[in-house]
Backbone as a chain_set.jsonl record, in Angstrom:
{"seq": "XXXXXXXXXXXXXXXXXXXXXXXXXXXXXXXXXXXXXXXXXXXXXXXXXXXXXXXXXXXX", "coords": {"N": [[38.663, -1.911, 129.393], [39.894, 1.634, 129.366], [39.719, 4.889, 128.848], [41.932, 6.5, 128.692], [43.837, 4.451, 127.223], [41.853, 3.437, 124.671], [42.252, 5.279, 123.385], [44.578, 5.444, 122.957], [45.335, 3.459, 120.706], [43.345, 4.006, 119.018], [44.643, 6.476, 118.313], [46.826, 5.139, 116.507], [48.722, 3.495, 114.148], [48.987, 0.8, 114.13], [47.538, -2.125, 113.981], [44.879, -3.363, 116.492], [43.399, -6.068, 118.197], [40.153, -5.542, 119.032], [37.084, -6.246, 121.065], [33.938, -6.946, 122.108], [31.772, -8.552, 124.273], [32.359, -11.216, 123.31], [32.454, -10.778, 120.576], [34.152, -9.896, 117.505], [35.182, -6.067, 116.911], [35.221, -3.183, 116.098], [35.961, 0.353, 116.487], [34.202, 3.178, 115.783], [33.376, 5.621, 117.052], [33.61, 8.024, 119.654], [32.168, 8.726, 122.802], [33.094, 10.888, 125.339], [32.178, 12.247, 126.899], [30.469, 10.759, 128.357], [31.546, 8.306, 128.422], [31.45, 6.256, 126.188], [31.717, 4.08, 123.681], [30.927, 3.989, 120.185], [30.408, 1.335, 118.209], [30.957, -1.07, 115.387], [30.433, -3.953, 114.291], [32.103, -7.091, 113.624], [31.36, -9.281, 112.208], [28.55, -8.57, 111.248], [26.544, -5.993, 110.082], [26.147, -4.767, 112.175], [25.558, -2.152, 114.758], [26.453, -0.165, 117.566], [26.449, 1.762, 120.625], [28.553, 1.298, 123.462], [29.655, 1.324, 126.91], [33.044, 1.883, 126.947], [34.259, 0.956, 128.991], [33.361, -2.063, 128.997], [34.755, -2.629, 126.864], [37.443, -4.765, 125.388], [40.801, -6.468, 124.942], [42.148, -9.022, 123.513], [44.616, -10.38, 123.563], [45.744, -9.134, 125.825]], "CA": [[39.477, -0.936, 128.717], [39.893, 2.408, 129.91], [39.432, 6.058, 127.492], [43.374, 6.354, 127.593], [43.952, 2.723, 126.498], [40.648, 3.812, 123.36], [42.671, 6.857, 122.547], [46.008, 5.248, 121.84], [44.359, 2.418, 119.595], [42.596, 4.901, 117.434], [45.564, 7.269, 117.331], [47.786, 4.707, 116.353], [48.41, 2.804, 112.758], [48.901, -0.488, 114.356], [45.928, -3.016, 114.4], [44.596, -3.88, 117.137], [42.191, -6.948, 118.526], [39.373, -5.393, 120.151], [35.979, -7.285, 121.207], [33.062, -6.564, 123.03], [31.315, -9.258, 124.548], [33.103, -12.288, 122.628], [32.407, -10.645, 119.286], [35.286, -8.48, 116.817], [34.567, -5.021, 116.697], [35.884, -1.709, 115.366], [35.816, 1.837, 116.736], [33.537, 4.482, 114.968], [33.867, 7.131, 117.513], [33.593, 8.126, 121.022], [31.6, 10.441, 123.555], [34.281, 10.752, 126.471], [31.805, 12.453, 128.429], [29.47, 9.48, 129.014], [32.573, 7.348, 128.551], [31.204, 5.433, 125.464], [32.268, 4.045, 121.987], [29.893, 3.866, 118.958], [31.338, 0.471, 117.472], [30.308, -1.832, 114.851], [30.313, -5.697, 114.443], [32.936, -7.45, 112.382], [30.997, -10.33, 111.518], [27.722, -8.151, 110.602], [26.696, -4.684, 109.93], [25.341, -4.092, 112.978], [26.277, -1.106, 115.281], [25.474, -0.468, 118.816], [26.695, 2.17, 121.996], [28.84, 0.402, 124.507], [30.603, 1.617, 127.73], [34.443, 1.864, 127.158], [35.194, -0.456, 129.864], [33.387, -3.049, 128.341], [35.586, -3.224, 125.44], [38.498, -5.564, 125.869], [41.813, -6.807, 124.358], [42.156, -10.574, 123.705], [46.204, -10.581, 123.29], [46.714, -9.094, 126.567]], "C": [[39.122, 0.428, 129.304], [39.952, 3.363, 128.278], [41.164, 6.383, 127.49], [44.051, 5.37, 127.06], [43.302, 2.93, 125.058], [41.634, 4.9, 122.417], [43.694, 6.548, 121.918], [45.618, 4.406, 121.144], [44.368, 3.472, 118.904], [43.331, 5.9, 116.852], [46.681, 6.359, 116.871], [47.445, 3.735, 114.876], [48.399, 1.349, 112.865], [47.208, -1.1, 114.086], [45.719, -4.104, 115.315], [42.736, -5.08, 117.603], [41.374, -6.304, 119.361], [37.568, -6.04, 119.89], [35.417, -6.82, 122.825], [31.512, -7.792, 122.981], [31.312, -10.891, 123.383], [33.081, -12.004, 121.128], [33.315, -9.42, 119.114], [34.554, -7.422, 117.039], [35.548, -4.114, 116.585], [35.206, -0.43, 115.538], [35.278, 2.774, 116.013], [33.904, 5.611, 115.716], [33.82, 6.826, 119.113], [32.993, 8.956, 121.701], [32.285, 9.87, 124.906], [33.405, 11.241, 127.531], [31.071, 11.477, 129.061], [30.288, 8.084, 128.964], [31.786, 6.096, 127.265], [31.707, 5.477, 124.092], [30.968, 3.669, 121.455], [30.634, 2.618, 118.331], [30.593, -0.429, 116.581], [31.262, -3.46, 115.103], [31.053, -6.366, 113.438], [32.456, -8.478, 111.489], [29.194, -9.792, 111.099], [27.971, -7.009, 110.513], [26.085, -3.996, 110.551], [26.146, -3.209, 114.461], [25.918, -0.915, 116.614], [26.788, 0.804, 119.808], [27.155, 1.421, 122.489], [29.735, 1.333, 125.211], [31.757, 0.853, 127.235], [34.966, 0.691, 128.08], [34.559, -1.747, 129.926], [33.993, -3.832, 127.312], [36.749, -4.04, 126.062], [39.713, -6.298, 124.612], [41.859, -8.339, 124.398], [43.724, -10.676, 124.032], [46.928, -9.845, 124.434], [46.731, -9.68, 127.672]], "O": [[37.994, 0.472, 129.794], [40.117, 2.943, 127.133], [41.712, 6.512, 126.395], [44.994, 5.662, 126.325], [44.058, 2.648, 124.128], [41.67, 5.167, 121.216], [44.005, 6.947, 120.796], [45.306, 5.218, 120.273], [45.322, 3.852, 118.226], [43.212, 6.336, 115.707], [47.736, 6.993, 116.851], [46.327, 3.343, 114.542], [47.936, 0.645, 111.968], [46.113, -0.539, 114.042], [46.087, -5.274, 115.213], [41.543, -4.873, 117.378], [41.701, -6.369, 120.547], [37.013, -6.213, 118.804], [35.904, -6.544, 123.921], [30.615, -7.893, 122.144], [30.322, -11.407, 122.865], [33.604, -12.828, 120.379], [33.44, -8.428, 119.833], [33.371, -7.561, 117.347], [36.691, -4.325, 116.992], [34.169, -0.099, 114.963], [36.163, 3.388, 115.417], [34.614, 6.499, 115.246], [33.951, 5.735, 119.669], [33.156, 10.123, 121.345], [32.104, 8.763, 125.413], [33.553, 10.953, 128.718], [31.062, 11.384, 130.288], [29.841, 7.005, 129.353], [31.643, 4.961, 127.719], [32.038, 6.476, 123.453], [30.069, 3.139, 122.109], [31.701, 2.976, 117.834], [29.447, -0.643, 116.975], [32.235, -3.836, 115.758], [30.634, -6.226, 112.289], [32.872, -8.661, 110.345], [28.521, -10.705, 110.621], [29.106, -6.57, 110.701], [25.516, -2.965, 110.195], [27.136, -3.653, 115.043], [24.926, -1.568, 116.937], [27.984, 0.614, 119.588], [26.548, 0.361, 122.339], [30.493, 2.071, 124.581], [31.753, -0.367, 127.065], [35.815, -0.181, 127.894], [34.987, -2.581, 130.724], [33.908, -5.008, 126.958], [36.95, -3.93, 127.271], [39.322, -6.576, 123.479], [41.56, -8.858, 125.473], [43.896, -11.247, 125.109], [48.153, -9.725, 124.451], [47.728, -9.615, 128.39]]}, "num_chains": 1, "name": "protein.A"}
């Protein structure tokens, strides 16, 4: 995934599938300058840093 791919997701009301490293996950925030999302874990409550272009779309 790329940071203008991140940006329309999070400005948008749709809901989208996103997953980082075979597990759900959901967008907290972003630091664009180091190109990373803050995201948590859908199936716990655990949170973690990941490069942006690790994240990925299943449905496309």
């Amino acid at each position: 995934m790329d940071l203008k791919r991140i940006n329309t997701i999070l400005n948008n009301d749709e809901k989208f599938d996103i997953y980082y490293d075979d597990r759900a996950v959901w967008v907290q925030g972003l630091n664009e300058n180091e190109q990373t999302a803050k995201v948590g874990f859908v199936d716990n409550f655990e949170e973690k840093d990941v490069f942006i272009k690790d994240l990925y779309e299943r449905n496309l």
